[in-house]
N, C-alpha and C positions, 0 to 999 in steps of 0.2 A: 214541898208542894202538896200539902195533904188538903182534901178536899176540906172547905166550911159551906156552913149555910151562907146562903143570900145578904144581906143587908141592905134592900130595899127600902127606900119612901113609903110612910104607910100612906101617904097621898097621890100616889106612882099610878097614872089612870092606868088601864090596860085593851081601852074601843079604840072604835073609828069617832072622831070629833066632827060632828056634821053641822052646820048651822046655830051651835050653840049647846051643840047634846053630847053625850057621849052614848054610844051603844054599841051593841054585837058587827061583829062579821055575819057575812051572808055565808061565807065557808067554814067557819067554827075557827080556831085558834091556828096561830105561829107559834110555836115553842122557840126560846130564844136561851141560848146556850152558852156559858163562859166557857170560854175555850182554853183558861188554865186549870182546869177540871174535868171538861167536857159535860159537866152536870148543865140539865135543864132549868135554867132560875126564874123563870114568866113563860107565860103565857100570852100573846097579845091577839087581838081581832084578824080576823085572815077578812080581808075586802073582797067584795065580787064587784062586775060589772055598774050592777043598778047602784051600787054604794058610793063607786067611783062619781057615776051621773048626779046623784043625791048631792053630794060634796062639791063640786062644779055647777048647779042648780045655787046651794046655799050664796056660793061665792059669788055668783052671775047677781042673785036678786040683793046683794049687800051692797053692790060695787059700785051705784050712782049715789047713794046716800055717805060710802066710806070715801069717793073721790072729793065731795061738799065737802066732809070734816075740815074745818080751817087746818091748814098746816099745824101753826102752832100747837094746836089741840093730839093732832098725830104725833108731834115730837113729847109733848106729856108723856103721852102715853109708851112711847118708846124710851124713854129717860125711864119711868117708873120700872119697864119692863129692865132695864140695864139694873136698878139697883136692886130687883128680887132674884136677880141672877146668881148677883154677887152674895147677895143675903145667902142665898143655898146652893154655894158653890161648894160644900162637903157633899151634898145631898149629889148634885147632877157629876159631880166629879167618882163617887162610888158606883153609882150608875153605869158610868163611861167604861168605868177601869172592870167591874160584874159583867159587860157584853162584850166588848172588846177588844179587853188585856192589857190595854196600858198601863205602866207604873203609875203609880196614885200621882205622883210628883206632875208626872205630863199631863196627868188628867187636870187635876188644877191649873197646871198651864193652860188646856186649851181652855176649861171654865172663861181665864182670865183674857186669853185672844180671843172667844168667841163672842160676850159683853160687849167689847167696845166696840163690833159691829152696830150693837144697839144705840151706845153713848157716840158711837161720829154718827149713824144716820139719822138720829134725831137732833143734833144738832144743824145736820143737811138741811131736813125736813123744809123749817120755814126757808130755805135759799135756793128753793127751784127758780132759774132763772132765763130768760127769752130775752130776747133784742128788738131796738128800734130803731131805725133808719131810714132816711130816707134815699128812694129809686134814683140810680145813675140818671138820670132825665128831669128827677125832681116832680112829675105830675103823680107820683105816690105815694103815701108814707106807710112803710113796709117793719109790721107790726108780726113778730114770730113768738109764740108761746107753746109752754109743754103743757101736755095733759099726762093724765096714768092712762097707760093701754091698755086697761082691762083685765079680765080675771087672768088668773096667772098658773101655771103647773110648773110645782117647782121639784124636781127629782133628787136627794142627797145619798151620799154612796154611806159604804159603813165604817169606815177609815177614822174621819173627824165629824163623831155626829153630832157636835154640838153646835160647833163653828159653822160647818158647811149651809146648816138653816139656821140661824143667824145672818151669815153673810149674803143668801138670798132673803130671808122674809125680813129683815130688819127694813133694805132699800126699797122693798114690793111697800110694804106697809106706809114708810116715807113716803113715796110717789104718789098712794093715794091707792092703791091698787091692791086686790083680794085675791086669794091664794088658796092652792090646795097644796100642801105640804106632802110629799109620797117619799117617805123615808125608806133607808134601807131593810131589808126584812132580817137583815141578819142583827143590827144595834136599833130598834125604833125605839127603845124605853127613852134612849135621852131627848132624844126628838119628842116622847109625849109628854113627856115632864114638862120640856120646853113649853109645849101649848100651854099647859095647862098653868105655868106661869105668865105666861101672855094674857091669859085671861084674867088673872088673878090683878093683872096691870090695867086692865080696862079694855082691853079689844076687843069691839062692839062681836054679837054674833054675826056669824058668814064669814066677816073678815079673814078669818084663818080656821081652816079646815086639816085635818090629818085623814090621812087611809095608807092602814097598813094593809099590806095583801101581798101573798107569796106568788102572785102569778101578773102576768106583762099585759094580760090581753083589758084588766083593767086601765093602765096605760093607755093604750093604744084605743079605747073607747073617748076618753077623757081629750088626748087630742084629736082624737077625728071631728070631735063635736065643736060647730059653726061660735058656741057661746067663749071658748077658751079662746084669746088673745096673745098668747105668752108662753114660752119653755125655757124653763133654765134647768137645765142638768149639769151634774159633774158627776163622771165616769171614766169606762174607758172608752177609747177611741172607738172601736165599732161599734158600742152600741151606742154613741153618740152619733156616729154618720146613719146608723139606724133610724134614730128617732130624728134625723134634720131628713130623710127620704119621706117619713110620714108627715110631718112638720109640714112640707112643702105644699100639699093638699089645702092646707086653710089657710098658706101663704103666713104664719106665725112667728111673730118675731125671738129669733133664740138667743139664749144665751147658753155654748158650751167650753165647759171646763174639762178637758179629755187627758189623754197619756200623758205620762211624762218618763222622757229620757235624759236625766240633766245629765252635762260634764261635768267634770269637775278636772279643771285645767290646773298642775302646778308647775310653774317658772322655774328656771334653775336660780334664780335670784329672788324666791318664798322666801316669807321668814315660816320657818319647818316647823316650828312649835305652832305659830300661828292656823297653818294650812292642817296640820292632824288635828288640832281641836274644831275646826270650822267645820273638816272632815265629818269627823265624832257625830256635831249635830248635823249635817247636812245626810248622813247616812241612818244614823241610826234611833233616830225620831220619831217616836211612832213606830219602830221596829225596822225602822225601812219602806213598812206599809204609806206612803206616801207620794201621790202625784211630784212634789216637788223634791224625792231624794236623789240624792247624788245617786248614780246609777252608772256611769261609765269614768273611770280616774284615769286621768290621762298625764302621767307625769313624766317631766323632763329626766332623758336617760341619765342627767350626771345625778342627780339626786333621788331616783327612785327606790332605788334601796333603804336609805335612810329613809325616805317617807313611810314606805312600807313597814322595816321595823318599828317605826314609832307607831303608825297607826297597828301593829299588831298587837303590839304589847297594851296599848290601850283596848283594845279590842277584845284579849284575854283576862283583863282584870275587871270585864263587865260582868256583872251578877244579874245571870236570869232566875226568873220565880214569878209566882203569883203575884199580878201589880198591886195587890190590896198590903203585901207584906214588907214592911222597914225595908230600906235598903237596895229592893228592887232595882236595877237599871234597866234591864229589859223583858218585856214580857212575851207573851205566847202571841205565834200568827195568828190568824182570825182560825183557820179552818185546817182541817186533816190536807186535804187538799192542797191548799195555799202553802203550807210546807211542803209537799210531795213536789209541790211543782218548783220550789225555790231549790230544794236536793237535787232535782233533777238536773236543773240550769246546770248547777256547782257538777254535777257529775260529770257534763258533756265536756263541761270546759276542764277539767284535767283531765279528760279522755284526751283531749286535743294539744296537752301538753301545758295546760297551766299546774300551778304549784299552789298545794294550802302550807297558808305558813301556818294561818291559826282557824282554827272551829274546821267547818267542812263535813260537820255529820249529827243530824239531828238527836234530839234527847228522847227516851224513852218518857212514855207517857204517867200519868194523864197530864192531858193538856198537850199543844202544839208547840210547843218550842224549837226554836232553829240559833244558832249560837253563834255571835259573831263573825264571821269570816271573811279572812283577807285569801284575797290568789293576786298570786301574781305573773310573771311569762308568758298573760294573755296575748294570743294574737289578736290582726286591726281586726280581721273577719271572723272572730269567735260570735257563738248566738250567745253567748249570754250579754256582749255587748251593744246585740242591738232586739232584745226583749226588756221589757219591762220588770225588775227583779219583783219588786214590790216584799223585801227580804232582807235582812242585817247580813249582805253580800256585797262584798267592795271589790272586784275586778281592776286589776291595773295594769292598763299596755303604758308604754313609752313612746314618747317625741323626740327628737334632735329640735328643731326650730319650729318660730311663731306659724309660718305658716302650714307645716304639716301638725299642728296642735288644734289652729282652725278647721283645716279641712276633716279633722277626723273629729270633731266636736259637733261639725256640720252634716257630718256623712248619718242623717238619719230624718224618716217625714215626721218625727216627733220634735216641737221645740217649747218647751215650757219656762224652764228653768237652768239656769245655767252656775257653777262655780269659777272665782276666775283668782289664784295665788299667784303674786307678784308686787312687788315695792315701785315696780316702775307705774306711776300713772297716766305715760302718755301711753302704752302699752294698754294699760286699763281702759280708756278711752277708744282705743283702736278697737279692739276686743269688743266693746260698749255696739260699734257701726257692724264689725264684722262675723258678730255669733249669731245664730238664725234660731235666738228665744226671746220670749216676753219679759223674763226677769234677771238678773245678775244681779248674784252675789258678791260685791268684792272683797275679797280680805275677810267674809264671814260667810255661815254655814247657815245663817237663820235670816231671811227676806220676807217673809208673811208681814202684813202688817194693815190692820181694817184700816188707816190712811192711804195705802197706798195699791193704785189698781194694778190687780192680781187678774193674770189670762197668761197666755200663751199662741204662737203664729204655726202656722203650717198646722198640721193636723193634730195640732193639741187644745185647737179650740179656734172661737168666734165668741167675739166681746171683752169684757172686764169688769170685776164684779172688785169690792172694795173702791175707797179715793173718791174723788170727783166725780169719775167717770160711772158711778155703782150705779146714781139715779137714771144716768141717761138711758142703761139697758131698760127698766120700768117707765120709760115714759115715752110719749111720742109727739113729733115738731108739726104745729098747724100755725100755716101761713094766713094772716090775713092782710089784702091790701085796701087803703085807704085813701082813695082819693082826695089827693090836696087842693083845697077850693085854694090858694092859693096861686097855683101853676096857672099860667096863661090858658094849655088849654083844658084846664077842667072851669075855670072863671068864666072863659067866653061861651060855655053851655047853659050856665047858670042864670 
């Protein structure tokens, strides 16, 4: 893990994108930091207040002229924008792996999940669709069409930062609807690159705005202001119920992506090889750093042993390192921090009588690394079962039966994601009615997919971003009725 230089884009912006420009912060720079080094690699714009305003101005006066763009004409340009993605998928993939820490390998991955955000929602584009009918009575004929709701503030965490704006600005831009992009301050390089490929695709100026800025109160100016229309965030849970308290003021339509506490449920009737590899990805993806990882394993007492060693020993034959270097499987947590806090978890919970079979003690620096670990003889009521790891930490209590596997999958106000091992499918189905999340796994570890609408119930959000359902967050339903000179009594007034 010895430290290298950078390997930046020498076309890597490093401003606030306002209207068509690039330029300074009003607070001078963000230093942005690989955390498999802890070296500083950029510099980027620190945003004030008025910058925020500036960038929600550009987006306000672009946004009757970008709603006209013929659809079609927005799906160009969103297609174009999908194939310079992929063109400089080394480029935004080094990027990822320099602020972040990802293995290069994932980084690529996300590259490639985060693109076809672009390639389904411009294929969306031209098929925004309304209804015609006519009123139970017949004297109306009842005509429903979408519009885009206007500018939009779109919030992305530092976890997937390439995906995450993608899978908001791809569907905003579709709908017709102009954006200020507010990436995280800790990974914004891929986020700028991002714009700066968009541009490079055709997106008219104002369309899409960036502001990086290390402080909230730029936020919090941006939606108080009567001209923003729109919130989409993904975070965690309270600052998400945060910004739906402010939100409420200009009455704003949201879209949030918040906590996740998935289970991950194995049957005594798993196929074992099956459920440790699904494991594997559903844990340790992205480090564990991930809304959607496994976070509570909840295995059936005759087989939890064996799951456990399998998943240990897999666990221990993971290779951490810098994600720029061959062979990587995992790499560093985002921050000093974010590790202090995932050891702590591990700490309380063998305080309390669980057992490390494998890792359980963070590596000597530079860089953040925390090292795979399984425990097991968790009890129901341990905290590390009902926080949020956000950490290459696998905690494993035991079940006897379906229904104490439910209730304790259930037993949390977070419901995102879910895992479900088992060969029986009427089981899977049951499971499907009775786990209180947005998404299930079956039989696999990996359920992302820009086809298919991604959210979560209870307090891990409001909406669905991905699928079908991605335009309907950007857009909004106006009734028109029509009276039908046909109907007796609209004819006998005529």
């Amino acid at each position: 893990m010895s430290p290298r230089p950078p390997v930046l884009p020498a076309d890597l912006p490093s401003g606030l994108f306002i209207g068509g420009t690039w330029r300074d912060g009003a607070r001078g720079t963000i230093a942005v930091d690989n955390p498999a080094t802890g070296e500083t690699i950029a510099h980027v714009a620190d945003g004030g207040v008025d910058d925020g305003l500036a960038a929600l101005e550009a987006a306000a006066a672009a946004a009757s002229a970008w709603a006209r763009t013929p659809p079609r004409e927005r799906a160009e340009i969103l297609r174009r924008a999908f194939d310079l993605v992929t063109t400089r998928a080394d480029d935004l993939a080094t990027v990822m792996t320099l602020e972040m820490g990802k293995p290069l390998a994932q980084a690529q991955g996300e590259v490639t999940y985060g693109a076809e955000f672009l390639r389904w929602f411009s294929e969306q584009a031209a098929h925004i669709s309304g209804s015609y009918r006519p009123s139970p009575e017949g004297s109306l004929r009842q005509l429903v069409v979408r519009r885009p709701v206007g500018p939009c503030l779109l919030i992305t965490p530092w976890n997937f930062p390439l995906a995450m704006a993608t899978r908001k600005v791809a569907p905003a831009l579709a709908s017709g609807c102009t954006v200020v992009l507010r990436p995280a301050s800790l990974t914004p390089l891929t986020s700028l690159l991002f714009v700066k490929i968009l541009t490079d695709a055709g997106v008219p100026d104002g369309v899409v705005n960036v502001i990086t800025s290390s402080r909230h109160d730029v936020t919090d100016a941006i939606i108080a202001d009567p001209r923003l229309r729109k919130l989409s965030f993904t975070g965690s849970t309270a600052v998400g119920q945060q910004l739906l308290r402010q939100a409420a003021d200009n009455v704003l339509k949201c879209s949030m992506e918040l906590g996740g506490n998935a289970p991950l449920l194995v049957f005594e009737d798993a196929d074992l090889d099956v459920a440790v590899e699904g494991a594997m990805v559903a844990k340790l993806r992205n480090m564990g750093e991930a809304c959607t990882a496994a976070n509570r394993f909840i295995v059936h007492a005759d087989v939890a042993d064996a799951f456990a060693a399998g998943l240990a020993e897999r666990f221990s034959n993971q290779r951490l390192g810098d994600g720029l270097d061959a062979g990587v499987d995992v790499g560093p947590l985002i921050t000093e921090t974010a590790s202090d806090g995932v050891h702590a978890l591990v700490t309380r919970a063998v305080a309390d009588g669980a057992r490390v079979v494998t890792g359980g003690e963070p590596l000597e620096g530079p860089g953040w690394f925390y090292p795979p670990t399984v425990l097991t003889g968790v009890s129901h009521d341990a905290e590390i079962l009902s926080e949020e790891i956000f950490g290459p930490v696998a905690p494993i209590t035991t079940f006897t039966t379906e229904a104490e596997a439910i209730e304790l999958a259930n037993d949390t106000p977070i419901g995102l994601a879910g895992y479900v091992f088992t060969r029986d499918l009427d089981r899977i189905l049951r499971l499907s009615e009775s786990l209180e999340v947005g998404m299930i796994g079956a039989n696999t570890g990996l359920i992302s997919n820009a086809a298919a609408p991604f959210g979560g119930v209870k307090h891990s959000g409001l909406g669905r971003e991905g699928g079908d359902h991605g335009l309907d967050e950007f857009t909004e339903e106006v009734y028109v009725a029509l009276p039908d000179p046909h109907h007796p009594a609209v004819s006998s007034r005529n």
